[in-house]
KOLTORKOL-553029 format. One record per residue (C-alpha): x negated, y negated, z; residue in one letter. Coordinates in steps of 0.25 Angstrom, whole numbers, padded with zeros to 4 digits, always signed. Layout:
N
XYZa/...
// end
This chain:
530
-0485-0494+0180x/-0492-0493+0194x/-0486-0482+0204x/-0483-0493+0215x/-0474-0499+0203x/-0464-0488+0205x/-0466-0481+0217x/-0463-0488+0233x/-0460-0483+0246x/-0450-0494+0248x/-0438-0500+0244x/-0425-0492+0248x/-0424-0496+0261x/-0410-0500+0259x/-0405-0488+0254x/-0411-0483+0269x/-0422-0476+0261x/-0435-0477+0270x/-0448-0466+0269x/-0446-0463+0256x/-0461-0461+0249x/-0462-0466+0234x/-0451-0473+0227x/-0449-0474+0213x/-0443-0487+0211x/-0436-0486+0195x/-0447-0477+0188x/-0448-0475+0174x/-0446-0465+0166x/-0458-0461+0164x/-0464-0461+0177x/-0449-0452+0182x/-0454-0443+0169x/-0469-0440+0178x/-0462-0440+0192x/-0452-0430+0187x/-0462-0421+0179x/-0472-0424+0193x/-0460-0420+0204x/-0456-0408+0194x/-0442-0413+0194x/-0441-0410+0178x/-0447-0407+0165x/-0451-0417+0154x/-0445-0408+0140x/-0450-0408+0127x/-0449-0422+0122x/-0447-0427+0135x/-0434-0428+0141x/-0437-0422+0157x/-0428-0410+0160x/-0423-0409+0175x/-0415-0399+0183x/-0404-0403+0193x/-0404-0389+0199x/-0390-0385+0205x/-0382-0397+0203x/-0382-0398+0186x/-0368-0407+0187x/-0361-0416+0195x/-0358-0412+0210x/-0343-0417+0209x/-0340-0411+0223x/-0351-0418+0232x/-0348-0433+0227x/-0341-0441+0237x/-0341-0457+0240x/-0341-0462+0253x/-0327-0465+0259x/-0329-0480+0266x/-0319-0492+0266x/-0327-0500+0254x/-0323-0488+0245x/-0312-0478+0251x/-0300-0486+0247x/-0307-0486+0231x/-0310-0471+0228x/-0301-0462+0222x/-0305-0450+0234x/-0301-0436+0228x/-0311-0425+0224x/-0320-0436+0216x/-0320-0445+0225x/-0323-0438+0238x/-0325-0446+0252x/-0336-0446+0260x/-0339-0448+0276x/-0346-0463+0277x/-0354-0457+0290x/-0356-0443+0282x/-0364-0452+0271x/-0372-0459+0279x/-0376-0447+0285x/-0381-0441+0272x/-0388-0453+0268x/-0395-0454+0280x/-0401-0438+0279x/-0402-0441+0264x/-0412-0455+0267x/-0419-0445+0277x/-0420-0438+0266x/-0429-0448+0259x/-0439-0449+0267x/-0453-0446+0259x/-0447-0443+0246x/-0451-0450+0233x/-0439-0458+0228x/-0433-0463+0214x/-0427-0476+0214x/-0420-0481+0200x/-0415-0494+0201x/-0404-0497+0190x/-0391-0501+0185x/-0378-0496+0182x/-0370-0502+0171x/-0375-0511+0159x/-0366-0521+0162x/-0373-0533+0171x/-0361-0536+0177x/-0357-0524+0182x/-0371-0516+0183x/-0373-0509+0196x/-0387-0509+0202x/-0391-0494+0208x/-0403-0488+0214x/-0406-0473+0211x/-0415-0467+0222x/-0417-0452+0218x/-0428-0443+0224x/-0430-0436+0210x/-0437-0442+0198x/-0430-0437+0187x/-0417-0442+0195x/-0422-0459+0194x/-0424-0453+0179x/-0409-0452+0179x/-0406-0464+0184x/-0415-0472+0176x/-0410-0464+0164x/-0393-0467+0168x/-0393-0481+0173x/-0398-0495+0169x/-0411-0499+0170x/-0416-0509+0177x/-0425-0520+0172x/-0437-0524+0178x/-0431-0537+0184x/-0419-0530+0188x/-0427-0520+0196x/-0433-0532+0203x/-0419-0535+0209x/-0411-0522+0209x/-0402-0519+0221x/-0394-0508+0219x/-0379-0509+0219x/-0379-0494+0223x/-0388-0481+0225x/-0390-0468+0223x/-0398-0460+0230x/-0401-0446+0224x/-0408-0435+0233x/-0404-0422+0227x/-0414-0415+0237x/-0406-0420+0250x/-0393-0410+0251x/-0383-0413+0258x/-0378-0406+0272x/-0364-0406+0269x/-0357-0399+0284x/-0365-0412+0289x/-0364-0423+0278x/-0350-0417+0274x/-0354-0416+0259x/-0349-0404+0252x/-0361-0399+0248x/-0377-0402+0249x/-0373-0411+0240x/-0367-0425+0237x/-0366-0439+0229x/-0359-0448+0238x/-0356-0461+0234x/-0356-0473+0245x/-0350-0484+0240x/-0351-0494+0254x/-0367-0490+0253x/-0368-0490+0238x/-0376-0478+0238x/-0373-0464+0234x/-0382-0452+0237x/-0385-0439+0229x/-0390-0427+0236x/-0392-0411+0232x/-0390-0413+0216x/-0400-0416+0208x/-0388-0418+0196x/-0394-0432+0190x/-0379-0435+0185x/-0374-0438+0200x/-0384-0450+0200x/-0376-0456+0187x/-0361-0452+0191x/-0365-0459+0205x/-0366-0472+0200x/-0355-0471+0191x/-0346-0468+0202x/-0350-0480+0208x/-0348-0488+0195x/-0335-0482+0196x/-0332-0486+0208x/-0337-0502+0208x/-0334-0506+0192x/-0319-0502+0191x/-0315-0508+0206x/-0323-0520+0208x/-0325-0524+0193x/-0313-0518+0185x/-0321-0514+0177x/-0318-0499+0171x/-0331-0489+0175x/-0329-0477+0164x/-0337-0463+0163x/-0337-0465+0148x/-0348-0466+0137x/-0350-0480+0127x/-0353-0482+0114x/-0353-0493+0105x/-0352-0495+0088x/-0360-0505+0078x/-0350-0514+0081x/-0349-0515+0096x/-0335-0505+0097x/-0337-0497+0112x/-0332-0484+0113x/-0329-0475+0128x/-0330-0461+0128x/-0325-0455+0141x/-0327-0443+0144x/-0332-0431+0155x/-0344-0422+0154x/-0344-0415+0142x/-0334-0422+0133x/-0345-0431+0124x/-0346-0440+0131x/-0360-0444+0129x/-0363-0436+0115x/-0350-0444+0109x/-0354-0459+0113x/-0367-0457+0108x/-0364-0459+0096x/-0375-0462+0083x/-0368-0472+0077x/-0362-0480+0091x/-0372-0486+0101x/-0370-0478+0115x/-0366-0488+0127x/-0367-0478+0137x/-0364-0462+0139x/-0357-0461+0150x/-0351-0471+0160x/-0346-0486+0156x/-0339-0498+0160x/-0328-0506+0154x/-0329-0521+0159x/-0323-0533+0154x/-0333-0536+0144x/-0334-0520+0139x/-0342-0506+0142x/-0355-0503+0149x/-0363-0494+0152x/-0367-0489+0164x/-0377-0483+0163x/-0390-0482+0155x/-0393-0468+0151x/-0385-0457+0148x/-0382-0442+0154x/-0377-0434+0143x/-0375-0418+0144x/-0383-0411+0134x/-0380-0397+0135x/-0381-0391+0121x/-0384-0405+0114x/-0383-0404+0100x/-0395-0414+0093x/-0385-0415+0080x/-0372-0418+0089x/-0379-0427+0097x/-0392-0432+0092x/-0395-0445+0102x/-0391-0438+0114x/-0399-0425+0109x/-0411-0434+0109x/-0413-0438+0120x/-0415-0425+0127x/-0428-0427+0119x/-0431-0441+0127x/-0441-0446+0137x/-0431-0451+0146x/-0421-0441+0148x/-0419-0432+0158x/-0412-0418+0154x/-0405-0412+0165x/-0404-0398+0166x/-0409-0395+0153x/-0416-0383+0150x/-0431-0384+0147x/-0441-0375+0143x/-0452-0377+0153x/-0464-0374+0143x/-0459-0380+0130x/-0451-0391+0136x/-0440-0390+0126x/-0425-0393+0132x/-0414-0383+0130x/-0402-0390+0128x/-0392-0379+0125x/-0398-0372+0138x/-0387-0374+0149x/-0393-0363+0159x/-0394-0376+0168x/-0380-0382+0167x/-0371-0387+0156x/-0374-0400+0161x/-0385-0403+0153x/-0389-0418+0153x/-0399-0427+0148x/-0399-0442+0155x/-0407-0453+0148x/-0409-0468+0145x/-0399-0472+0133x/-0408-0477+0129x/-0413-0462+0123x/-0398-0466+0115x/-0403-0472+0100x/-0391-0481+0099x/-0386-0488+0111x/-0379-0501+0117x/-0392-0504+0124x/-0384-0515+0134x/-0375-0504+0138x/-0363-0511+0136x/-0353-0514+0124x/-0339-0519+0122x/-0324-0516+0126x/-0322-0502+0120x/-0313-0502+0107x/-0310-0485+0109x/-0310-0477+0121x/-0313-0461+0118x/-0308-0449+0129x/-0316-0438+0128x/-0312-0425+0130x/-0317-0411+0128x/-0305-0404+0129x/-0309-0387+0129x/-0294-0383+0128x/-0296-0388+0113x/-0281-0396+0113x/-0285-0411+0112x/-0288-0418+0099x/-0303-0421+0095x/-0297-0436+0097x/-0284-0444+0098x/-0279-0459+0100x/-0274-0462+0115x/-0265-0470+0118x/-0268-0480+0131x/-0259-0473+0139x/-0267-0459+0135x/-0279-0465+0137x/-0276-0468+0152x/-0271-0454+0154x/-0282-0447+0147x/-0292-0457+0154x/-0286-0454+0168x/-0287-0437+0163x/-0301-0439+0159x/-0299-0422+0153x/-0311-0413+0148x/-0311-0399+0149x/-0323-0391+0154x/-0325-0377+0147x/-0329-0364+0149x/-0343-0362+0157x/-0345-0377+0159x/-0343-0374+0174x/-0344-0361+0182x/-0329-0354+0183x/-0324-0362+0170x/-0319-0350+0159x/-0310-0359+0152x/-0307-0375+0149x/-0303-0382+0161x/-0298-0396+0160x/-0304-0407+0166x/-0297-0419+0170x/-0308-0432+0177x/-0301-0443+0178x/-0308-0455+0169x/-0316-0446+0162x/-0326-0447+0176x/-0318-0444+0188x/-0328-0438+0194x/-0336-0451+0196x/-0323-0462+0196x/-0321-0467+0210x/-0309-0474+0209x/-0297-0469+0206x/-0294-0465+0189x/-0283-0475+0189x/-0294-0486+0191x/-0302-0483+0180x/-0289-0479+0171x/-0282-0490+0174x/-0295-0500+0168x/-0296-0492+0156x/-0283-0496+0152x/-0285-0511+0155x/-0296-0510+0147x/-0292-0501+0135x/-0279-0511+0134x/-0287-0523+0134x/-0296-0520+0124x/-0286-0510+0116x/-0296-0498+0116x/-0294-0487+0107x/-0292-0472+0116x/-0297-0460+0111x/-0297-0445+0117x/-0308-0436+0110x/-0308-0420+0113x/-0322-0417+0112x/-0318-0402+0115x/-0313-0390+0107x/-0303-0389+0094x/-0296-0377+0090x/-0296-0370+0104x/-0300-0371+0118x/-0314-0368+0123x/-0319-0354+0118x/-0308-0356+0105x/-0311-0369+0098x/-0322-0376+0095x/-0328-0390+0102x/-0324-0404+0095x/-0337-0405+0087x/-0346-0420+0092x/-0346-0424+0076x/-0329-0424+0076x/-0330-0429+0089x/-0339-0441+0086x/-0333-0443+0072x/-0317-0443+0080x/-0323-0455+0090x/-0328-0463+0079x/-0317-0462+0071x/-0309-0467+0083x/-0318-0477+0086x/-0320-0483+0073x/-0304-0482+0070x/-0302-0473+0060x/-0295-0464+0070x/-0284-0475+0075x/-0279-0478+0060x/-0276-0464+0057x/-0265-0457+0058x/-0263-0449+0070x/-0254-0438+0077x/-0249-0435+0090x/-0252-0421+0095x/-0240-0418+0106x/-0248-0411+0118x/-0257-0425+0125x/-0250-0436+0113x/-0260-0438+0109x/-0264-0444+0094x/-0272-0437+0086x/-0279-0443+0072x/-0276-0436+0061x/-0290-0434+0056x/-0305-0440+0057x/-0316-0442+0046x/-0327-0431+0049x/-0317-0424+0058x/-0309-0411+0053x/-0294-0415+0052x/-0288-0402+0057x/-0297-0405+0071x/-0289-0419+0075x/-0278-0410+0082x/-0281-0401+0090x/-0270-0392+0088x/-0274-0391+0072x/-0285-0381+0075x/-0281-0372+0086x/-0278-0359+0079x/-0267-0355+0091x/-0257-0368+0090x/-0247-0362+0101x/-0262-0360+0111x/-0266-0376+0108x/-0251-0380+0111x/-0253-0371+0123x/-0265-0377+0129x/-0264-0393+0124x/-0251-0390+0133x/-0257-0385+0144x/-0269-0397+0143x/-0259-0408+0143x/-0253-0402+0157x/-0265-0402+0163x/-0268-0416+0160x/-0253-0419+0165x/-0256-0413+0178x/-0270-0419+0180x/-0263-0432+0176x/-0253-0432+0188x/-0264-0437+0196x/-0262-0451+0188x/-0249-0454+0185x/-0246-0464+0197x/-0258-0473+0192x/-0253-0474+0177x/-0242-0478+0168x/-0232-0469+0164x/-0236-0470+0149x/-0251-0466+0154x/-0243-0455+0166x/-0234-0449+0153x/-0245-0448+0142x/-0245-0434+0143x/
// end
């Protein structure tokens, strides 16, 4: 491949993007792999996975992410503290500094798709001014063929310029930086992180916004995963939770890893890689994912490296805890390589409850479902995050709030059309701690977990018996092969029966009070579940 093959000056006029110097047009791997090594964005690690830093943003930046406020949209989003407006004239302002910005850089342009489906894919441009940024988006989205390169016209665009900071007493951010999504413009624009995962939640958000309003069709922050005989299971779930480990299953092919869609004719994917967190990942627990930080292809974010041996540290979190590895799926052995699979037959709920009072798994109810879809609860734990000494409970609305534009009731109210009508089994999985709280009990271990869901999925669980535990109502199988019986209830293994009563009471009020927020868009069997 000839330099002039990848490389214009050229092209993105229509973004208002003149003077720019080289432009890569959709690079491949291995030419990102020299450019990143040649710009010293990153290092390549002992078998080859490149190891990147973020610098000062190693999460999300919840608190800079607004959407424009114009009439195509205003009367749509759900505005609040996600959902925060922005001045029209303010953006236009910012973008124009930001094209002024441009000017004599070296550009990144990956030209893709999000979501497997064809009838509901959504061509998008990423223009980054890092290399190991168009990595990202080559490793996240759907790649475009040849032919459709020749053609592509993005739906949407995101420009990402973590080197432009924002002025926020002129541009009225609330810092020097800011994602802000323009719908009427179908652009958004990064500037001042370098976090990778805002490229990602960008176009789900937009996905978020488009496929539940205009299409009916449900947009879920949820990982997919198929069996030998084409049954789909959904595993919502936040940060943390297991998401990603617990869909990846050896013996299940992996639709996706994180966000899905349910249409009329099933699930897809959005995406075509995955962004799993790998702090402390165990190579026995979680073999496929553990390989591919060994991969060509994968880029490790914030993950220690030895700079003379190469050789990763993956139980290092002087960086963050928010490890991650983002590549292809194709780094996944065992895969739905379309991307898409059929109408779920069981829907799982994870939790990672640290106060140690839900059950490693129980049966819900449609009604329950919809409450504990619209609650969306976790916990975070001790030393997660700076001034947290104890479990704090954690309510996102869909498992994903911070990226649902509309409001939950949307979404809520096409899972239950859609669990009705194809009679989904619900499950909800506590993937925290048994016999205590953080700092007393001990965490769910993956192998109970995994064997609990495939129970569940394969049956077993539904036919036996079951019992009702008084605190959420909710029904708890009695036991599970490969799982110790005394474990299916939680209250079974605390030492101090009066503290677990105690504290499952104090859970189930916080969840009544975050629920308050919800009970004028449900029914009264889904307002009373708790």
């Amino acid at each position: 491949m000839k330099l002039n093959d990848i490389t214009r000056g050229t092209g993105l006029e229509e973004h208002g993007i003149t003077n720019a110097n080289l432009i890569y047009w959709t690079p491949p791997t291995a030419v990102l792999y020299e450019l990143i090594v040649k710009r010293g964005e990153g290092l390549i690690s002992h078998l080859g996975a490149v190891a990147v830093k973020t610098g000062h943003y190693t999460g999300r930046a919840a608190n800079d992410k607004f959407i424009v406020d114009e009439p195509s949209c205003h009367d749509h989003i759900d505005w609040g503290k996600v959902n925060r407006p922005f001045d029209p004239e303010k953006f236009a302002g910012l973008y124009k500094r930001m094209l002024a910005y441009l000017h004599g850089k070296d550009l990144f342009v990956q030209d893709c798709f999000a979501g497997a489906s064809p009838g509901h894919r959504l061509p998008v441009r990423i223009i980054t001014e890092k290399a190991w940024h168009s990595l990202f988006a080559r490793n996240m989205f759907i790649r475009a063929t040849p032919a459709e390169l020749a053609g592509h016209r993005p739906a949407f665009t995101v420009i990402d310029m973590p080197a432009f900071h924002a002025i926020p007493s002129v541009d009225g951010t609330n810092t020097e930086t800011f994602i802000i999504v323009d719908f009427a413009g179908k652009v958004v624009i990064i500037g001042g992180t370098s976090y990778a995962g805002e490229i990602k939640k960008s176009i789900f958000t937009l996905l978020n916004y488009l496929l539940p309003r205009d299409r009916r069709v449900l947009s879920m922050h949820c990982s997919a995963n198929a069996g030998a005989q084409g049954d789909v299971a959904l595993f919502f779930g936040l940060s943390g939770t297991g998401k990603t480990t617990l869909s990846a299953d050896p013996g299940r092919a992996l639709i996706g890893d994180d966000e899905h869609g349910w249409d009329d004719r099933g699930v897809f994917n959005f995406e075509g890689g995955c962004y799993a967190k790998i702090i402390r990942l165990s190579r026995e627990s979680e073999p496929e994912i553990y390989e591919t930080t060994r991969r060509f292809g994968t880029i490790l974010e914030n993950v220690a490296i030895d700079t003379v041996t190469r050789r990763i540290d993956l139980d290092d979190d002087s960086f963050t805890e928010n490890t991650r590895a983002s590549y292809p799926i194709t780094h996944i052995p065992n895969i739905v390589r379309s991307g898409m699979g059929g109408h779920p037959n069981q829907v799982i709920m994870l939790t990672c409850d640290a106060f140690g009072v839900l059950p490693p798994i129980a049966r819900l109810t449609p009604e329950q479902a919809m409450y504990h879809f619209l609650s969306g609860y976790t916990a975070k734990v001790a030393g997660t995050e700076a001034g947290v000494t104890e479990p704090q409970a954690v309510f996102s609305a869909c498992f994903g709030a911070p990226f649902m534009a509309l409001h939950p009731s949307v979404y809520a109210e096409l899972l239950k059309e859609k669990i009705a009508r194809h009679n989904v089994g619900c499950w909800l999985v506590n993937t925290g701690w048994s016999g205590g709280g953080y700092g007393v009990g001990s965490r769910i271990p993956i192998a109970c977990s995994r064997a609990l869901i495939n129970a569940a999925i394969d049956g077993t669980l539904a036919s036996g018996e079951m019992e009702k535990e008084p605190f959420f109502g909710l029904m708890i199988p009695k036991g599970c092969p490969g799982v110790p019986a005394e474990l299916m209830n939680p209250r079974n293994v605390w030492e101090d029966k009066a503290r677990y009563d105690a504290t499952a009471r104090e859970l189930a009020e916080r969840f009544r009070r975050n629920f308050a927020q919800y009970r004028g868009y449900v029914s009264a069997e889904v307002a009373e579940v708790l």
